[in-house]
N, C-alpha and C positions, 0 to 999 in steps of 0.2 A: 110825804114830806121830801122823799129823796126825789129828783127832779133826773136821776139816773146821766147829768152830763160829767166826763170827765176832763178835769184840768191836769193838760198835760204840759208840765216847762220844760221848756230845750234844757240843754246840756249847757249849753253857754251862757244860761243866766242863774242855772243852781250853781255854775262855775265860780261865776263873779260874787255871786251872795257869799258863796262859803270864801274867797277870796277879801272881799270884805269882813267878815265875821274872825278870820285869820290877823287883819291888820289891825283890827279893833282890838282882838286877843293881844297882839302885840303892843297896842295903844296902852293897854292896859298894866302890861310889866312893867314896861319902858317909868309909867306913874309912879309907879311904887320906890322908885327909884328918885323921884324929884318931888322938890318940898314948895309947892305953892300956896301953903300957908290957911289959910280958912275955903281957900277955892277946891283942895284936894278932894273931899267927898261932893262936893255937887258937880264936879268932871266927871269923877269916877263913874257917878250914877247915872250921869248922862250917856255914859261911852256906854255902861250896862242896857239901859234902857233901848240905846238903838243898836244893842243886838238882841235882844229881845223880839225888837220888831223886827228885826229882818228874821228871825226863826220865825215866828209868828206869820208873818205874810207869806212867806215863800215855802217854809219847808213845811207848813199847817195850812196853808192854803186859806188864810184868811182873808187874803186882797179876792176871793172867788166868792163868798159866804155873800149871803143877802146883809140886807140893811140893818136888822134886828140882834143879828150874832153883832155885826160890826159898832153899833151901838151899845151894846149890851157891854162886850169887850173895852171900848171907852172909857164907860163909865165907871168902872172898875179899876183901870187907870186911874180916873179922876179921882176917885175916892181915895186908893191907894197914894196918891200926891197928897192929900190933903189930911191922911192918918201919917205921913213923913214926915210934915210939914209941921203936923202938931207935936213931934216929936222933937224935931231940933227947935222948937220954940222953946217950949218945957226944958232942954235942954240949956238952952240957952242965956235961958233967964233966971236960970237956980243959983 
């Protein structure tokens, strides 16, 4: 299964990611701090989510994995929206 190649990223793009991932961290206090009213949690979980992916992709090497992990991965996303979704519904509407 292991296909024995190695993915190796510069220094200047784990730079930038963890650079990114730092601002997004900072995206994220800076939140906690302002009151945008019913917007506050699906910002949050968006800022979360794409740092997520950026660990995912880069420091997991998932942008390198066949089609099957990358899918696989997705879908589990997908469903994971869709188990949140039914939660602030239910929430929602109590």
């Amino acid at each position: 299964m292991d296909s024995g190649e190695q993915h190796l990223s510069s220094f200047l793009s784990l730079a930038l990611v963890l650079a990114a991932l730092l601002a997004l961290t900072g995206l994220t206090v800076a939140m906690s701090y302002v009151d945008l009213g019913r917007f506050n949690v699906p910002l949050t979980l968006g800022i979360a989510g794409t740092k997520v992916s950026l660990v995912l992709l880069y420091f997991m090497h998932l942008r390198y994995e066949n089609r099957a992990v990358v899918y696989s991965f997705l879908g589990t996303i997908g469903f994971l929206a869709i188990m949140i979704s039914f939660t602030f519904w239910d929430v929602a509407f109590r």
